[in-house]
N, C-alpha and C positions, 0 to 999 in steps of 0.2 A: 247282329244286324248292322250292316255297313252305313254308316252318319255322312252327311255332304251339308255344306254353308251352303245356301242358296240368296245372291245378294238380291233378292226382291221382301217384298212386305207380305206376309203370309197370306193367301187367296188357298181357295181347294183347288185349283188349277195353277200348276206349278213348273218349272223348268228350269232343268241341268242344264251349261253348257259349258264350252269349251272344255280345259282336261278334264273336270270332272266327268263330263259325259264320256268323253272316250274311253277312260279309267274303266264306267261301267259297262260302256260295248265291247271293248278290245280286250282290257284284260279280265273283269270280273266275269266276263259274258252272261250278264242276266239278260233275263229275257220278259216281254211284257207279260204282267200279273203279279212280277217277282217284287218283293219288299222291302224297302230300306225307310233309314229315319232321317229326316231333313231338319234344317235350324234356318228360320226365316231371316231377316234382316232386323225386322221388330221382336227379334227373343222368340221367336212359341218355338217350337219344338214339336214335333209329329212324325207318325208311322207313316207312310205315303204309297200308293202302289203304282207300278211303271203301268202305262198308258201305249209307249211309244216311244221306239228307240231312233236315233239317226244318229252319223259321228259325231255329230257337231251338240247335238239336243236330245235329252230325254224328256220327255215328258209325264209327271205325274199328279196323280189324282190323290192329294190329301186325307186319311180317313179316321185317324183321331189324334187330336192334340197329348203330347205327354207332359202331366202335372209336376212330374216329378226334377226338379233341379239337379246338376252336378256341380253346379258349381259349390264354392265353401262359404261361409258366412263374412268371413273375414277378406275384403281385397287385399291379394300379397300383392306388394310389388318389388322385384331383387333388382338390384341397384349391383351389377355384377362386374367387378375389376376383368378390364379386356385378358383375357387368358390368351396361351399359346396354341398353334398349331388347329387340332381339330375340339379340344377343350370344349370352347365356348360352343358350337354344335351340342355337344356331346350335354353341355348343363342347359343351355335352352330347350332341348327336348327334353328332358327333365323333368325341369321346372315347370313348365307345360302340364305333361301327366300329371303333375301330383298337384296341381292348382293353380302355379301364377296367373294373376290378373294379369301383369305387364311385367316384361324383363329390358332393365336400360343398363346397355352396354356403356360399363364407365370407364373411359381413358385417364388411370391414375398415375401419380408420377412413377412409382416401380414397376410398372406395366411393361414388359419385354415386344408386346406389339407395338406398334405406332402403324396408325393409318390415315389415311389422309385421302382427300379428293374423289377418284371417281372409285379406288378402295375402299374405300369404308362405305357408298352407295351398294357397291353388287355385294359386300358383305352383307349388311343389313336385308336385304333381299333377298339373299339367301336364306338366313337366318331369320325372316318373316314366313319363309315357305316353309322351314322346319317348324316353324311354332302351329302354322296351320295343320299338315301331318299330324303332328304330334297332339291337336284338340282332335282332328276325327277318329285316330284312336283310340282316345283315352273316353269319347263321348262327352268332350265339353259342351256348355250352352253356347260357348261364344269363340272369338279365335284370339285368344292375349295377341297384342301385339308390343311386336321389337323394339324398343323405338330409339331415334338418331344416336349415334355414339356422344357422349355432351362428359366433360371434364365435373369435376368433384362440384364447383361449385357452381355450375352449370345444373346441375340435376338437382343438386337441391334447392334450389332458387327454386326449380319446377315442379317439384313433386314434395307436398306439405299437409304429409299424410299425421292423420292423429296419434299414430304410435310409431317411431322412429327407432329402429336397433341396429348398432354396428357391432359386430363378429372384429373382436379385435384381441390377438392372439396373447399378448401382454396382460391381459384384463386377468384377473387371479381375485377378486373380489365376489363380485356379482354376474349371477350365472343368468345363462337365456330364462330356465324356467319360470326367476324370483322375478324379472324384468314384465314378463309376461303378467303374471298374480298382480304385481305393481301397477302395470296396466290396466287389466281389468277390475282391480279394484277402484283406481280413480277414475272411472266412466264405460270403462268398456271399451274394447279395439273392434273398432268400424273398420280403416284401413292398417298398414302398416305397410313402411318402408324398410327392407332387411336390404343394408349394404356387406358385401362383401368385398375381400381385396383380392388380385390377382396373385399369383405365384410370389412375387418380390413383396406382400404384405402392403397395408396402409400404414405411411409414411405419419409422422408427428403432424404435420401442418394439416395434414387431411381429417386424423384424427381431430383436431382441433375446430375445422371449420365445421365439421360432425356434430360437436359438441354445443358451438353456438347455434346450428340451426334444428336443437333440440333432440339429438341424436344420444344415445343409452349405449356406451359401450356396453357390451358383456362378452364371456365366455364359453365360449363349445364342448367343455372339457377339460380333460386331463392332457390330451393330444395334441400334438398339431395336426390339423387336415390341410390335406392341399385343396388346390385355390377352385380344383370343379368337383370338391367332396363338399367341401365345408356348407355352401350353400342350400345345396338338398339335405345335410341334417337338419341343417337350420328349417328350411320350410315344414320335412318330416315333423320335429317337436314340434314348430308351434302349430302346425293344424291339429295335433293333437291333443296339445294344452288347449285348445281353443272347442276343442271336440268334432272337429272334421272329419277324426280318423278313431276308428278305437270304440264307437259310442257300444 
């Protein structure tokens, strides 16, 4: 059953519009009676039946609320070194499917992108319409969002989540899963921040500001991954470790 964000507060009396609606006149061509599931602005979640199609507006009639969550227990948020070419695409929808809460595109010094001014706006934008996609797909409760391109110590000034892991290719000691165990034994992981580097890795000074602002190196492996594999293992284990996946 095909899902749509609907940016209003959830009423039994409901309405699609702009691409959405046309999405469902033009290309799905449903027709009134037909059923899809909608996600309000206030979180509910519900089955909904079409009422009343026009280009612009669908109209439906709400008919039961769905109990059942997708989202994970755990808010991920990846902290993802700017990649090349269609890369970053390619790990924000991803990332998306398989849970993130939030993906913040990070310009670090080995970053072979550089973006800047009204660049880095239509990217972002871009890459906010991929994450949308990519929740009515996958049937999330909510739409992760992108957020602004912000340098190493930029993001983490901003984002000062209880469990903090950097994916750092040198680390040869402590592994993602022991990190994890380590975690939930002293308290339990509410959020977590997984930074990854882009293609040219995290540099020593990054590693370093990581480190002060609470950040657990660890390691992926035995391998190297590249820079739009590495992050989806990462998310893969720990929603697992954490029991998102697998129960």
């Amino acid at each position: 059953m095909h899902r749509f964000f609907v940016p209003q507060l959830y009423s039994e009396e409901m309405f699609i519009e702009g691409v959405d609606a046309r999405h469902i006149s033009k290309v799905l061509r449903m027709q009134p009676k037909d059923r899809l599931q909608i996600v309000s602005d206030d979180g509910v979640s519900a089955v909904a039946e079409i009422t009343a199609i026009a280009s612009e507006r669908v109209s439906v009639r709400c008919l039961e609320k769905l109990a059942e969550s997708h989202e994970p227990r755990v808010r991920l948020v990846l902290a993802q070194g700017l990649a090349k070419g269609e890369k970053m695409d390619f790990i924000i929808q991803k990332a998306v499917e398989m849970g993130a809460y939030s993906v913040i595109p990070v310009a670090m010094e080995h970053s072979v992108v550089r973006l800047d001014g009204a660049k880095v706006a239509k990217k972002v934008e871009r890459w906010q319409k991929i994450a949308e996609s990519a929740a009515k797909q996958s049937k999330r409760d909510i739409i992760p969002q992108v957020q602004q391109v912000q340098s190493m110590a930029e993001m983490l000034a901003n984002y000062d989540c209880t469990t903090k892991i950097i994916a750092y290719e040198c680390e040869d000691r402590l592994s993602l899963k022991a990190a994890l165990k380590a975690a939930e034994a002293a308290g339990g992981i509410k959020d977590l921040l997984l930074i990854i580097g882009p293609e040219g890795g995290i540099s020593e000074g990054e590693l370093e500001l990581a480190r002060q602002a609470g950040a657990v190196p660890v390691s992926l492996g035995r391998r190297i991954l590249r820079a739009e594999t590495a992050g989806l293992v990462a998310i893969s284990a720990i929603f697992y470790e954490t029991g998102d996946l697998g129960d």
